[in-house]
VMD Tcl script that draws the C-alpha trace (Angstrom):
set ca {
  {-42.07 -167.58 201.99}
  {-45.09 -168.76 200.18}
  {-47.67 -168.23 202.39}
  {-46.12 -164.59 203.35}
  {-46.42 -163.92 199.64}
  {-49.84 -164.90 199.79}
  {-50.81 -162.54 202.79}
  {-49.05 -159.97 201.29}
  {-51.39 -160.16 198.17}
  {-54.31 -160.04 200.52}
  {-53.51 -157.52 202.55}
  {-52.51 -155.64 198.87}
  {-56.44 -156.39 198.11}
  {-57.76 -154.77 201.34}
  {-56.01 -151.83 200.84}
  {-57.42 -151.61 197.57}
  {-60.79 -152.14 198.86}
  {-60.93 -149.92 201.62}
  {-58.68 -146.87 199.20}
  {-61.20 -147.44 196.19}
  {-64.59 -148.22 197.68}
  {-65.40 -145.00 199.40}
  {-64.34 -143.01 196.62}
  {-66.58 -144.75 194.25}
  {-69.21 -144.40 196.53}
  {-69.01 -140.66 196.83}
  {-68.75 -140.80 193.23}
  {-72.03 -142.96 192.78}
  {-73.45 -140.84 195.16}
  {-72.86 -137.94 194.00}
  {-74.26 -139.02 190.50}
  {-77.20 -140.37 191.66}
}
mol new
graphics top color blue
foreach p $ca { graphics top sphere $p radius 0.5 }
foreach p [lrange $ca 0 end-1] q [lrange $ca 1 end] { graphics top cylinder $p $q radius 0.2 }
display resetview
């Protein structure tokens, strides 16, 4: 159950990643 947790947080983190990194790269972009 542990280790199911802890892939569960990671894939969590990806999603994260790949959701909020293009956006604040437009943004970024967009401002520079």
């Amino acid at each position: 159950a542990r280790n199911l947790f802890i892939l569960n947080l990671g894939v969590a983190d990806l999603c994260f990643i790949v959701c909020c990194v293009p956006f604040q790269a437009t943004i970024y972009t967009l401002d520079g």
